[in-house]
N, C-alpha and C positions, 0 to 999 in steps of 0.2 A: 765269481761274483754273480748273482743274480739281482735284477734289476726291478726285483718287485717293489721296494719300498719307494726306488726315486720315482719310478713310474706312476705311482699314485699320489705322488705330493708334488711331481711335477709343476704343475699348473696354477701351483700357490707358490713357488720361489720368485727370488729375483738373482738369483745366484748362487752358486757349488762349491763350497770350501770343501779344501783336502789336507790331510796330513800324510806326509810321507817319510819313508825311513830308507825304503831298501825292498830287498824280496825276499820272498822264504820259498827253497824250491818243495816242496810238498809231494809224501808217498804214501803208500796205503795207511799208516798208522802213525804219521806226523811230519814232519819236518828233515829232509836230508840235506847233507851239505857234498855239494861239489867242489872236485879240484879244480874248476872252471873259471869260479868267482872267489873277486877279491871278499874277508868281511871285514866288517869294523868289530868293535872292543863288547858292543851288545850280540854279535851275531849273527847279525843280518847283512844279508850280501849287499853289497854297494853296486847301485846298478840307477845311473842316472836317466840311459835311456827309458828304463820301463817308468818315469817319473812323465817323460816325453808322452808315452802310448797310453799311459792311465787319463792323460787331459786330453788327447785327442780322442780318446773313446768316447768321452764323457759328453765332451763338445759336441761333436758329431751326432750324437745319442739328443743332447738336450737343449741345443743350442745357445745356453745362458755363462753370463760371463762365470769365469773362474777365479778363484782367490787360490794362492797354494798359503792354509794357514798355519804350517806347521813342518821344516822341512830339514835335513842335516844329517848327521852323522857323529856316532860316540868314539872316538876316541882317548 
């Protein structure tokens, strides 16, 4: 993730909505799956800590309240 877009509209928010699913671990020419992580029914690994780490970056980063708008799992 690069941070160009929020960086420049920073300063007009009043707040950071997010939608989240999962992780997708990423290699040269897409998408691999590990025997590491659980997935759900769409294929995306089920991983609630990095749900944890994506709002503290963002905090840290922007310091504006957060909403999570969008959040769960397909089974």
């Amino acid at each position: 993730m690069n941070y160009r877009f929020p960086d420049k509209v920073k300063d007009n928010l009043d707040f950071m909505g997010f939608n989240y699913y999962g992780s997708e671990y990423m290699k040269a020419f897409g998408i691999e799956f590990s025997d590491l992580a659980e997935y759900n029914d769409a294929g995306r690994a089920i991983n609630p800590r990095g749900l944890y780490e994506m709002l503290k970056i963002f905090y840290d980063r922007y310091h504006l309240p957060i909403f999570i708008t969008e959040n769960g799992t397909a089974d």
